[in-house]
N, C-alpha and C positions, 0 to 999 in steps of 0.2 A: 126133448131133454128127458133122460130118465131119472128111477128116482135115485141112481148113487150118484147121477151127475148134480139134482138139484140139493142132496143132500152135501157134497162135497161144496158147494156152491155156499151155503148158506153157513156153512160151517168155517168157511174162508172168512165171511164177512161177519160173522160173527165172535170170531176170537180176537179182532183189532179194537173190534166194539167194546168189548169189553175189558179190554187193556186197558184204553181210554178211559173208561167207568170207572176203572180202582180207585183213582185219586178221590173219587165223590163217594164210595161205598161207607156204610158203616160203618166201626168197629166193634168188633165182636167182646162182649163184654168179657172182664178178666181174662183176654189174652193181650190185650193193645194194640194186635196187628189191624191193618186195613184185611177187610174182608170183601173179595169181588163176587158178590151173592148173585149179579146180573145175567150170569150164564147159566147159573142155576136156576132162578127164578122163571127163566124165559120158557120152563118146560115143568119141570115138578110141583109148581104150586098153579099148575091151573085142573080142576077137579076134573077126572074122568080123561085127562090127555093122553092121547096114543100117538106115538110117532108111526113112519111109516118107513122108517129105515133103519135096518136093513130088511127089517120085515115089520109088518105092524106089530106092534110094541107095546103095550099097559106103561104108562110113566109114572113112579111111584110118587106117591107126597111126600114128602122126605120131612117137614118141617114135624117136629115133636119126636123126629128118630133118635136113638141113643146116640150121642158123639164118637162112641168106639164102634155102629157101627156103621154110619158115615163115613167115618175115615179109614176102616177094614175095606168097603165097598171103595170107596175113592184109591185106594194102595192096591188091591185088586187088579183096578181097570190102569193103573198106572203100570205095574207090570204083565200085563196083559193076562193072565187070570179069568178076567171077567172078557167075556167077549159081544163087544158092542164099541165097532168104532166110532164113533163119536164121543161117546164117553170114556171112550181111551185116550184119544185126543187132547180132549180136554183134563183129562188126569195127570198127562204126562207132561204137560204144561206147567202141572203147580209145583211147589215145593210141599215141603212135609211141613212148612209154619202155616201155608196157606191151606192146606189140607185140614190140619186142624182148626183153623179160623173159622174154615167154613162148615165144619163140622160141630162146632160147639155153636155156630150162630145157626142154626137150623133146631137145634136139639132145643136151645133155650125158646125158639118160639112159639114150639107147641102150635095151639089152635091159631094165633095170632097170623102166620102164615097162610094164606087160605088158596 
């Protein structure tokens, strides 16, 4: 298996996963929505993570980022802009309330995220 097969792979089983997780997430403080932070978490808050698709990758830490722009980079990769599918993927999935949910719940937690 190569890596766009195991990447398409893991990416299948990972977007049900995390549908499932909504009901149990967070909420993101002064917005009230539920915030599904579990797709995110599984890649930007581990220190030093590189993906290796579609090419090896630097995965940023996202948490203590500015909310606007979070959800600039998220609206980006939603209308393809940013190129990296996976996180096209996964952008194009959300709305613009969960966009911002998750963008204001990452921003509020600074170092707390690790």
């Amino acid at each position: 298996m190569n890596n766009a097969h195991t990447a398409a792979l893991a990416l299948m089983l990972a977007l049900p996963l995390a549908a499932a997780a909504q009901s149990a997430a967070p909420a993101a403080s002064g917005k009230g929505a539920q915030v599904n932070v579990s797709m995110c978490a599984g890649c930007h808050t581990i220190p030093g993570y590189q993906a290796s698709f579609p090419r090896v990758y630097h995965v940023p830490k996202i948490s203590g980022q500015s909310a606007k722009y979070i959800e600039a980079a998220l609206n980006e990769y939603k209308k393809g802009e940013r190129d990296h599918p996976t996180m096209r993927a996964i952008a194009q999935g959300l709305s613009d309330a969960d966009i911002a949910a998750v963008a204001a719940y990452f921003a509020e937690r600074g170092a707390q995220v690790k």
